[in-house]
MDTraj code that builds the backbone (N, CA, C; nanometers):
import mdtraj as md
import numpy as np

residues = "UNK UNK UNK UNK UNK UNK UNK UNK UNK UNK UNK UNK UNK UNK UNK UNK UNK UNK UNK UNK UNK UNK UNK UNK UNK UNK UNK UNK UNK UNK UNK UNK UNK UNK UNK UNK UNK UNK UNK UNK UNK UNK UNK UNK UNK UNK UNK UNK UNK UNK UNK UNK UNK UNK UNK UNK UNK UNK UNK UNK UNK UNK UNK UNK UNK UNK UNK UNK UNK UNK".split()
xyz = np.array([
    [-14.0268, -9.6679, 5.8894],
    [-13.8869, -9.6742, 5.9301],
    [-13.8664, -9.6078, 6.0662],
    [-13.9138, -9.5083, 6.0817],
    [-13.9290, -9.3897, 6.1783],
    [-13.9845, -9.4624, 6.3588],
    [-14.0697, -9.6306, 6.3138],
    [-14.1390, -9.6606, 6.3959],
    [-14.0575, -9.8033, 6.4462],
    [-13.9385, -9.8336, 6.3605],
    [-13.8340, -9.9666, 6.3537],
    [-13.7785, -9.8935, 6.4276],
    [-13.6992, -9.7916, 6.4006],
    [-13.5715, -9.7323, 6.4541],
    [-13.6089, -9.6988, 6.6078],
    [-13.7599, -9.6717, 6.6540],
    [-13.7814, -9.5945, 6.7803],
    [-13.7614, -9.7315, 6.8716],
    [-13.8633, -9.8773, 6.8278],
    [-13.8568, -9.9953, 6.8799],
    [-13.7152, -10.0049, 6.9067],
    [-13.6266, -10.0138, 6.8148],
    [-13.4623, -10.0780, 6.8299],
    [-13.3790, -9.9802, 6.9207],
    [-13.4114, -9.8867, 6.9244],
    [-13.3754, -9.7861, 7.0435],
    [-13.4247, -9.8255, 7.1415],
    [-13.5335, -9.8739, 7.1673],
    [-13.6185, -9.9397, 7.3119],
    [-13.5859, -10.0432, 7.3138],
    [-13.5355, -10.0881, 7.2723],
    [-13.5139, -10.2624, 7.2776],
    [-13.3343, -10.2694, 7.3428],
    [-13.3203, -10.1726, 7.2819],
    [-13.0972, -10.1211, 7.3130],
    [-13.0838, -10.0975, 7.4368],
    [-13.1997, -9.9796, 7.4518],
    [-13.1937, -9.9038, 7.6409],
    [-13.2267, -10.0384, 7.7334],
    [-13.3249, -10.1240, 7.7415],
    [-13.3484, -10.2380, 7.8208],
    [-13.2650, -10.3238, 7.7933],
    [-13.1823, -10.4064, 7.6819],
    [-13.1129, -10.5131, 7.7213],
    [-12.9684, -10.4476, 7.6284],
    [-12.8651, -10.4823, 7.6591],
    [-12.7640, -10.3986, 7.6793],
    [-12.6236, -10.5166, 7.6088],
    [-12.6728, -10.6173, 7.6093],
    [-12.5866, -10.7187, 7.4969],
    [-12.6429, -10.7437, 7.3895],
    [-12.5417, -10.8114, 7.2919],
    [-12.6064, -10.8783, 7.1889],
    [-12.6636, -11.0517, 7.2128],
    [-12.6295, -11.0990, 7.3467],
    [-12.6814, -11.2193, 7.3988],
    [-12.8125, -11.1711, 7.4710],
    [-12.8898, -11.0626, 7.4949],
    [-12.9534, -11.0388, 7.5887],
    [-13.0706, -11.0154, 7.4883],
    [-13.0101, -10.9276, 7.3239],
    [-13.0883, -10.8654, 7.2556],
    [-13.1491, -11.0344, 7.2082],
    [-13.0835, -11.1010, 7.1501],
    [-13.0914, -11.2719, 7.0914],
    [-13.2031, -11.3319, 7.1880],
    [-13.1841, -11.3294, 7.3168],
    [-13.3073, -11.3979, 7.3831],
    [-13.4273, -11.3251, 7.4066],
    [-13.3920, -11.1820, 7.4209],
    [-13.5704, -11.1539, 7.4002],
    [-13.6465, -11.1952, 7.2488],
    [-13.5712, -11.1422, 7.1105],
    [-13.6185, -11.1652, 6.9879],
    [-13.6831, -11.2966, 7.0134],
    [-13.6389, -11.4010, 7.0467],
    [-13.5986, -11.5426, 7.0155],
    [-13.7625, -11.5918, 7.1039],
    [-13.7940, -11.4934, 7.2135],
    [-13.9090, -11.5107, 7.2752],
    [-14.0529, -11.4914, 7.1435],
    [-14.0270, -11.3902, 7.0444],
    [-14.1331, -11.3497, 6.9526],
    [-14.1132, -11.4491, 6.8512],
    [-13.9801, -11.5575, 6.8291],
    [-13.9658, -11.6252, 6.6777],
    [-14.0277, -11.7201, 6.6936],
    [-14.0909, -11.7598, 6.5548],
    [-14.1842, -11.9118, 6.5787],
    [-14.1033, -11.9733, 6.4161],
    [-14.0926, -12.0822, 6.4343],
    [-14.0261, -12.1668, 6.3173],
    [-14.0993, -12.3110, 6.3238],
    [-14.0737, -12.3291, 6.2280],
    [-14.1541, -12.5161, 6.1999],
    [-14.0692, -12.4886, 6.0773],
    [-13.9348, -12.5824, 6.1170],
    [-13.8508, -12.6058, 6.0411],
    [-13.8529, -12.7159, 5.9367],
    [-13.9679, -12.8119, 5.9701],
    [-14.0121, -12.9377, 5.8923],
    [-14.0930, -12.8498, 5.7796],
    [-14.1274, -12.7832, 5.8165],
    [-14.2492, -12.6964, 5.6861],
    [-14.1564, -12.6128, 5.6376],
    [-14.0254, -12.5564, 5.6644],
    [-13.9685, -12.4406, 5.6468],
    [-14.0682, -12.3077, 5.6206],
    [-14.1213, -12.3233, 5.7749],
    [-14.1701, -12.1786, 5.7942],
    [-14.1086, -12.1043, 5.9352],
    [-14.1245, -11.9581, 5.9421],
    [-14.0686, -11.8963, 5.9948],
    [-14.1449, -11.7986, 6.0071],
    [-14.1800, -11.7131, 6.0881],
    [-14.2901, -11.5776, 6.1248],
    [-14.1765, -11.4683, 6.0779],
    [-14.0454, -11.4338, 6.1046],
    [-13.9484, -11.3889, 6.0445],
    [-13.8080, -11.4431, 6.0744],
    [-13.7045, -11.4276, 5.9875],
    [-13.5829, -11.4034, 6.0005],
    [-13.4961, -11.3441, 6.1166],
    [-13.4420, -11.4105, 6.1848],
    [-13.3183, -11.3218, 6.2539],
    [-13.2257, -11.3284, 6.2027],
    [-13.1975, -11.2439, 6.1769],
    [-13.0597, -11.1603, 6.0563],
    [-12.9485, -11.1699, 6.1950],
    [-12.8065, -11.1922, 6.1005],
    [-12.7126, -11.1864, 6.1856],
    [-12.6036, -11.1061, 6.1207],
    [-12.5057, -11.0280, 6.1564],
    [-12.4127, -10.9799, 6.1387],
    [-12.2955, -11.1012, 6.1040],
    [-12.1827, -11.0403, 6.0201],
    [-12.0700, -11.1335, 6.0246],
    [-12.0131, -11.1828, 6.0955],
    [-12.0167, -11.1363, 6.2372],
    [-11.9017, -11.1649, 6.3053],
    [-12.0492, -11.2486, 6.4195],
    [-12.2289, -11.3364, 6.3481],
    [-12.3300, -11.3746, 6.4180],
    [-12.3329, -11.3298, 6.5481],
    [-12.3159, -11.1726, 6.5384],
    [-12.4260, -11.0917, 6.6002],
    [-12.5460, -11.0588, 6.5820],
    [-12.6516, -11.0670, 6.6096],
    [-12.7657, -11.0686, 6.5786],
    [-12.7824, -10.8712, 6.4927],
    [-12.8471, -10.9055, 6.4118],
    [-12.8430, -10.7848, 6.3781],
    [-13.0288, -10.6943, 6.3619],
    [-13.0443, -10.6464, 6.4975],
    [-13.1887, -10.6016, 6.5007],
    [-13.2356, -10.5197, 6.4445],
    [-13.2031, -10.4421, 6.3455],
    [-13.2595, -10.3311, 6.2594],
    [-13.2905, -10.4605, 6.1442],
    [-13.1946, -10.4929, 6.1062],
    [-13.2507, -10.6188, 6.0034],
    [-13.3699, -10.6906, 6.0233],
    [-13.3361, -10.7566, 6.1339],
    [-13.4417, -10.8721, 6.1991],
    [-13.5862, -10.8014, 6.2197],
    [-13.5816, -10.7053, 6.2626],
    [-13.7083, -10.5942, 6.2843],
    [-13.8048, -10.5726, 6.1676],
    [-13.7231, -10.5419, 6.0410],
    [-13.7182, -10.4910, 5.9152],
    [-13.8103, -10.6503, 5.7917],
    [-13.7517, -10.7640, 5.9082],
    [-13.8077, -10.9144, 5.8946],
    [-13.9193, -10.9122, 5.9171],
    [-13.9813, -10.8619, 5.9634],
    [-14.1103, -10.9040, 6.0227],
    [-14.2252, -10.8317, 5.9723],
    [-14.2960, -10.9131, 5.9327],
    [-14.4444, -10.8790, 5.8755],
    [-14.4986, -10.7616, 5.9162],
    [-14.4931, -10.6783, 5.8550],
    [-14.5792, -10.4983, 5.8677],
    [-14.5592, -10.4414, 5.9530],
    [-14.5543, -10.3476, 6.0087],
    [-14.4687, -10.2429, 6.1179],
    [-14.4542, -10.3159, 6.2437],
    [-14.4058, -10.3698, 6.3196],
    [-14.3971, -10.3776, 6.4277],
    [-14.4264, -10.2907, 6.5130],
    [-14.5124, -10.3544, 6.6499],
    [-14.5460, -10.1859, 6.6971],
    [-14.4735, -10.2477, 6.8371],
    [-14.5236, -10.1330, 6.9573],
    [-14.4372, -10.1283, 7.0791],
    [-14.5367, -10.2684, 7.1491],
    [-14.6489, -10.2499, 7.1614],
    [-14.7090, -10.3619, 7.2104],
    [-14.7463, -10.4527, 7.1328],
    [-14.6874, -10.5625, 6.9820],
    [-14.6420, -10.6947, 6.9668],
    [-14.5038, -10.7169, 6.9952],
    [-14.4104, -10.6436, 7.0374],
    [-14.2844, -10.6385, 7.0617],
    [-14.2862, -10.6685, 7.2983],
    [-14.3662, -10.6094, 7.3602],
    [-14.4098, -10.6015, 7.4786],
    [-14.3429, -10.5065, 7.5329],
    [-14.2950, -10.3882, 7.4831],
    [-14.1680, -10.3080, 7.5279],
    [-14.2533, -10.2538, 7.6653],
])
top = md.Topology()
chain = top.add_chain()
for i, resn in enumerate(residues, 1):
    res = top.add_residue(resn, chain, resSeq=i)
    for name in ("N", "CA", "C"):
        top.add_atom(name, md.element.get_by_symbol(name[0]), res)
traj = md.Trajectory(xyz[None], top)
């Protein structure tokens, strides 16, 4: 958790919207929607804000700083 929260803090300080946060993620998502597969989820808030503690939390085993490219 300790290693989500530090990424999503690094990810906040460099892009500074929730349109800015959406296109970097969107660089790491892979989908094949004919197979309904997905590498993870981007979680969205109610009001489809992307919601990156979620989306982070999506993804297969810790995320570290360099598969993310921070």
């Amino acid at each position: 958790m300790k290693l989500v929260k530090s990424i999503e803090t690094a990810i906040w300080e460099e892009y500074k919207t929730y349109r800015e946060v959406r296109i970097y993620i969107e660089k790491w998502h892979q989908s094949d929607y004919n197979n309904n597969w997905e590498n993870f989820r981007i979680a969205q808030k109610n009001n489809n804000e992307t919601d990156l503690m979620q989306t982070l939390h999506n993804m297969d085993g810790e995320p570290t700083p360099q598969s993310l490219r921070l």
